[in-house]
N, CA, C and O atoms as CSV, one atom per row, in Angstrom:
chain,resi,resn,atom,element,x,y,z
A,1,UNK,N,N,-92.140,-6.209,24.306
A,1,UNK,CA,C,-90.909,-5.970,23.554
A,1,UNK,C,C,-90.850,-4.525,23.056
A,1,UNK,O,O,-89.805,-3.877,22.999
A,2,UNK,N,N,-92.144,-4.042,22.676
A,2,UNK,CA,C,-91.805,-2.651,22.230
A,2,UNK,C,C,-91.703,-1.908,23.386
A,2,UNK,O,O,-90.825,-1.065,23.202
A,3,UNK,N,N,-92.292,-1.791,24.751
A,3,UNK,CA,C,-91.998,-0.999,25.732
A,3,UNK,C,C,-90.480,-1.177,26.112
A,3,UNK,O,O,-89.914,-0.233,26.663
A,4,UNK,N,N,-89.938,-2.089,25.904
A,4,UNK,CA,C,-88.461,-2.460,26.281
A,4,UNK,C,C,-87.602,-1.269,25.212
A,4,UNK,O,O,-86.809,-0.390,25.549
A,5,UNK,N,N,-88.033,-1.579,24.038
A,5,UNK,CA,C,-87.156,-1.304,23.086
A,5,UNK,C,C,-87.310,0.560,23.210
A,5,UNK,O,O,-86.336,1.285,23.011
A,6,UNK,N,N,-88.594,1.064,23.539
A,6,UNK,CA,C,-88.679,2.720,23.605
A,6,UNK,C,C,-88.083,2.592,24.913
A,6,UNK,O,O,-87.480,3.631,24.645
A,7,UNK,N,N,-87.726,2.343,25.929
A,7,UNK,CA,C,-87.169,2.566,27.185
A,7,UNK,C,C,-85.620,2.582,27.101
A,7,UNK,O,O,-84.962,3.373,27.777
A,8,UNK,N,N,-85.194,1.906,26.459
A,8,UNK,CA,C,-83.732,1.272,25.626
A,8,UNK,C,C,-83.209,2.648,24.654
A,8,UNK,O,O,-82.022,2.972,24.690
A,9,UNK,N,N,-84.041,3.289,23.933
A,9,UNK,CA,C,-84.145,4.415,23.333
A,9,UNK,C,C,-84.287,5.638,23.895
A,9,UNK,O,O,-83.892,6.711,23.438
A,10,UNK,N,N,-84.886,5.426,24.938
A,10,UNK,CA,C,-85.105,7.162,25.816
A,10,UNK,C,C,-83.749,6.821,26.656
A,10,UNK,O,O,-82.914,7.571,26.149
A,11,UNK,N,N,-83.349,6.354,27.295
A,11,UNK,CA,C,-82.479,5.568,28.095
A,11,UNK,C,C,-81.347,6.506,27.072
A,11,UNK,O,O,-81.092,7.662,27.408
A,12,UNK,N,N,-80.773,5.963,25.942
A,12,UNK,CA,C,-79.794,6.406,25.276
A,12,UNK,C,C,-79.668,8.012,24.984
A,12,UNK,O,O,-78.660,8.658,25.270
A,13,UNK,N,N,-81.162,8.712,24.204
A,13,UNK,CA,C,-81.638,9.887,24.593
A,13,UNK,C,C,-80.651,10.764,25.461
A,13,UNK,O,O,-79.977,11.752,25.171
A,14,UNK,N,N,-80.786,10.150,26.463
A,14,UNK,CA,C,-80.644,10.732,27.964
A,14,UNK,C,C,-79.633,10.856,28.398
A,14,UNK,O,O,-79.308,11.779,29.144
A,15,UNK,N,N,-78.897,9.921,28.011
A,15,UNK,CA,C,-77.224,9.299,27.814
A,15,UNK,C,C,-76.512,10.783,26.801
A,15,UNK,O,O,-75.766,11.655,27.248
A,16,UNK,N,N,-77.001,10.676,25.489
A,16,UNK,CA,C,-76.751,11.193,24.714
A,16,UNK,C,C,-76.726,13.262,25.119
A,16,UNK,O,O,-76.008,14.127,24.617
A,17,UNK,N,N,-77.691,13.375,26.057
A,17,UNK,CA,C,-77.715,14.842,26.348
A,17,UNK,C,C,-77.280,15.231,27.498
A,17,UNK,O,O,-77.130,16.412,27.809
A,18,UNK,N,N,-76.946,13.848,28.523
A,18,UNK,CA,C,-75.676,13.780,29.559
A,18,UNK,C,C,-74.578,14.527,29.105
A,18,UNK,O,O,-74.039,15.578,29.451
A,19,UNK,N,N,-74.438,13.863,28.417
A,19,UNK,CA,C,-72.670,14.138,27.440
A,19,UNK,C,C,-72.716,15.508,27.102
A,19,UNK,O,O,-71.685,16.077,27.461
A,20,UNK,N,N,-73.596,16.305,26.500
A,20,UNK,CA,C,-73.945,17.599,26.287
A,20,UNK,C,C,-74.033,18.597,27.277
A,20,UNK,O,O,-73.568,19.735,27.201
A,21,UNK,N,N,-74.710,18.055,28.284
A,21,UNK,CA,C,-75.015,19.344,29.336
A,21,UNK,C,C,-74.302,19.301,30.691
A,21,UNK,O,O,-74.180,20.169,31.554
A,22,UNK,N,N,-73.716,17.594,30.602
A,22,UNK,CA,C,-73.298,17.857,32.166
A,22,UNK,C,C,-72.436,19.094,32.661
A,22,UNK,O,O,-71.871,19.824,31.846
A,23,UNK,N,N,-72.360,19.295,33.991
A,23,UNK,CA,C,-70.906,20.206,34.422
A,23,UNK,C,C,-70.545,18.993,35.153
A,23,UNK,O,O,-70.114,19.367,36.244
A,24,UNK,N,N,-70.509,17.457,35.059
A,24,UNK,CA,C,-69.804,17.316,35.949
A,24,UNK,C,C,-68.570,16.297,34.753
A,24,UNK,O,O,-67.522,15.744,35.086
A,25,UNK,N,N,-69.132,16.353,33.531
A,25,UNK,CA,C,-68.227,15.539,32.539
A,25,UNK,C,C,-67.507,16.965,31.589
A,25,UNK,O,O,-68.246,17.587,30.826
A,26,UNK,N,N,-66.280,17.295,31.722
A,26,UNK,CA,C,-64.905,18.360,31.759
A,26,UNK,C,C,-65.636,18.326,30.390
A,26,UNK,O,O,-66.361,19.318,30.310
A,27,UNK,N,N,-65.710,17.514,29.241
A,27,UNK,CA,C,-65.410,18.065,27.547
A,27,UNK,C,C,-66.722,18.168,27.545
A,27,UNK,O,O,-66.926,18.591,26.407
A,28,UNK,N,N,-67.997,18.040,28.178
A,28,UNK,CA,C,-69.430,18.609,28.030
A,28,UNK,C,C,-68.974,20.084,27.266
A,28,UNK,O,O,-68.046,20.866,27.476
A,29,UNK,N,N,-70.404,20.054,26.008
A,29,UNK,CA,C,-70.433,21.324,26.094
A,29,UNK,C,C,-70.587,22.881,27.076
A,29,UNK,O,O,-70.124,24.018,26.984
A,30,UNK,N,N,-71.581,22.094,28.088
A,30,UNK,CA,C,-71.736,23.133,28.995
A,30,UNK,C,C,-70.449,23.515,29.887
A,30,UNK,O,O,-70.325,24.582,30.489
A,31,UNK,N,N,-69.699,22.671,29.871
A,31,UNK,CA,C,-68.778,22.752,30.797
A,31,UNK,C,C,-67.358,23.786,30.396
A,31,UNK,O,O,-66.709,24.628,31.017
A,32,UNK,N,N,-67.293,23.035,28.634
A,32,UNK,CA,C,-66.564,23.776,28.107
A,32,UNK,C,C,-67.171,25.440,28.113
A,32,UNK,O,O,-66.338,26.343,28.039
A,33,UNK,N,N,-68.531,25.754,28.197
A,33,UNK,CA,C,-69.320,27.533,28.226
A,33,UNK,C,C,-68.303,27.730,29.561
A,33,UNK,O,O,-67.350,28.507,29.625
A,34,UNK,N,N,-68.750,26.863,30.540
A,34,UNK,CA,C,-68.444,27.645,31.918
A,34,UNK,C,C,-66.980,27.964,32.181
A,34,UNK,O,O,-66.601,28.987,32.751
A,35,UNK,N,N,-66.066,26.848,31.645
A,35,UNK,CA,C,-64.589,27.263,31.478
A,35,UNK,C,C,-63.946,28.686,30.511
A,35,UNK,O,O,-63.003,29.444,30.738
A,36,UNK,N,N,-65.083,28.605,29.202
A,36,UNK,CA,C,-64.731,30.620,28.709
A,36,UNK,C,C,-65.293,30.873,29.036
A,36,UNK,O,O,-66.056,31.111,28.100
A,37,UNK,N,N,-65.878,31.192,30.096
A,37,UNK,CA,C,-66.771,31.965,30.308
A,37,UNK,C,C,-66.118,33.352,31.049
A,37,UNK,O,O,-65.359,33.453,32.013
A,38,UNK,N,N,-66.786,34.434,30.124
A,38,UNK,CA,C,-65.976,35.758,30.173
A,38,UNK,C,C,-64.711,36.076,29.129
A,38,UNK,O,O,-64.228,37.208,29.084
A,39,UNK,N,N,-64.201,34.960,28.273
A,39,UNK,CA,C,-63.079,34.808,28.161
A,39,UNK,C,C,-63.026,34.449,26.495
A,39,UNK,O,O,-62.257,35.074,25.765
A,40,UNK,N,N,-63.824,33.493,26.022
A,40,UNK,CA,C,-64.131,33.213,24.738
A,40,UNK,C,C,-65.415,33.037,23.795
A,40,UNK,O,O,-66.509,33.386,24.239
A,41,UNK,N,N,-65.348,32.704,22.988
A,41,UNK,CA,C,-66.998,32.535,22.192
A,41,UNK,C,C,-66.595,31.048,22.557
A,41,UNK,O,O,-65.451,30.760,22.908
A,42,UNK,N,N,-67.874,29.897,22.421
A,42,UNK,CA,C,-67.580,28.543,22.764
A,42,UNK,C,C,-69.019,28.142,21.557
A,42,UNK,O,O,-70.169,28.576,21.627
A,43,UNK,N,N,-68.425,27.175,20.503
A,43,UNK,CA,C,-69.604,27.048,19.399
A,43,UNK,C,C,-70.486,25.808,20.263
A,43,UNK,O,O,-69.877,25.172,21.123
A,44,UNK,N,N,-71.630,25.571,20.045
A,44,UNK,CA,C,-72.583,24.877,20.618
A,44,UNK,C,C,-73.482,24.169,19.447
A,44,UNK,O,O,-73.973,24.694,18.448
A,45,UNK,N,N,-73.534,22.913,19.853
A,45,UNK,CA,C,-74.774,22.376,18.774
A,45,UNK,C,C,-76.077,23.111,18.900
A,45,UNK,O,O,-76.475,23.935,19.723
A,46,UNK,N,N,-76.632,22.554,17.815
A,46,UNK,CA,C,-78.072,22.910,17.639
A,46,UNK,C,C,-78.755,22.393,18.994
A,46,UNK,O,O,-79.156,23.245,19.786
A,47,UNK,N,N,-78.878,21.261,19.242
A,47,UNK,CA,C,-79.615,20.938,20.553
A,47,UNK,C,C,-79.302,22.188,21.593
A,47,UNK,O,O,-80.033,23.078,22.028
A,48,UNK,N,N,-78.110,21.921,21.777
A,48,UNK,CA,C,-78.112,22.750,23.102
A,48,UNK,C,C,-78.245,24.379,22.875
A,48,UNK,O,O,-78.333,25.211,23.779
A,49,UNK,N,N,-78.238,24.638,21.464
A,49,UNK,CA,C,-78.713,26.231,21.231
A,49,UNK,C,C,-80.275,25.947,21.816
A,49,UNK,O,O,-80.922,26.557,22.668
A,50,UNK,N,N,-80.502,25.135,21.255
A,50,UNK,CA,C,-82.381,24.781,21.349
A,50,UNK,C,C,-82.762,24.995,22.844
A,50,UNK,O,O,-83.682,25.699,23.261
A,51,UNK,N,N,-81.719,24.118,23.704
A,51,UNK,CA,C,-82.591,23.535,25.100
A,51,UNK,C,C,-81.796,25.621,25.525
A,51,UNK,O,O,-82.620,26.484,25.827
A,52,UNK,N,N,-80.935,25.830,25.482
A,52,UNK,CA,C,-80.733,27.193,26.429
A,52,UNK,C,C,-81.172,28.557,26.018
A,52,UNK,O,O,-80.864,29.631,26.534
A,53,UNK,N,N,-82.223,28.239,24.629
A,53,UNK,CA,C,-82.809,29.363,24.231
A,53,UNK,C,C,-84.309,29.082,25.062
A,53,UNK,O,O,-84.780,29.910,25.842
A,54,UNK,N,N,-84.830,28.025,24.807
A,54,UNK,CA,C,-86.272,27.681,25.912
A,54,UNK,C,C,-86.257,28.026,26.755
A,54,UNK,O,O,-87.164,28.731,27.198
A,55,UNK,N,N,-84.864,27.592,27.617
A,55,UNK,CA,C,-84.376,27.893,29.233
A,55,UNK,C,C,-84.555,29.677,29.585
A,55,UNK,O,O,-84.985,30.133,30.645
A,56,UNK,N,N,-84.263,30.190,28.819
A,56,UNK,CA,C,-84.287,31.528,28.754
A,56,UNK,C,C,-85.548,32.273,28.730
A,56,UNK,O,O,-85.940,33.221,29.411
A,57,UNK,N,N,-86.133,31.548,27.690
A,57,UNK,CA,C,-87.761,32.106,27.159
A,57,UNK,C,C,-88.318,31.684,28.626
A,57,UNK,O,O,-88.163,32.622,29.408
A,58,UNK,N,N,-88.918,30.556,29.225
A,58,UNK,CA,C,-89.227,29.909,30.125
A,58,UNK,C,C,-89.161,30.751,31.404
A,58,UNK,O,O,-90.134,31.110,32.067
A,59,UNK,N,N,-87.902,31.007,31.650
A,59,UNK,CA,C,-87.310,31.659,33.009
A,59,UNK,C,C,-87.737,33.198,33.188
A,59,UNK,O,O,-87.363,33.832,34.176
């Protein structure tokens, strides 16, 4: 039951940073970057400041 219930939880996780990063879901944040892009400032949550400052450091 508890392996169910953390799988049920990462599962949502995952769900939850879908919604954030896709380009293939239009009101994603990322999606909304790539649409100003060149064009406007676009505000971003903390997560995704988090995951595209790593991305950067990393790369």
């Amino acid at each position: 039951k508890l392996a169910i219930t953390a799988i049920q939880e990462a599962f949502r996780e995952i769900c939850r940073l879908e919604k954030l990063m896709s380009i293939l879901i239009p009101d994603s944040e990322i999606s909304k970057i790539n649409q100003a892009a060149g064009k406007d400032h676009v505000p971003v949550s903390k997560v995704l400041l988090t995951v595209l400052q790593r991305s950067l450091f990393w790369s």
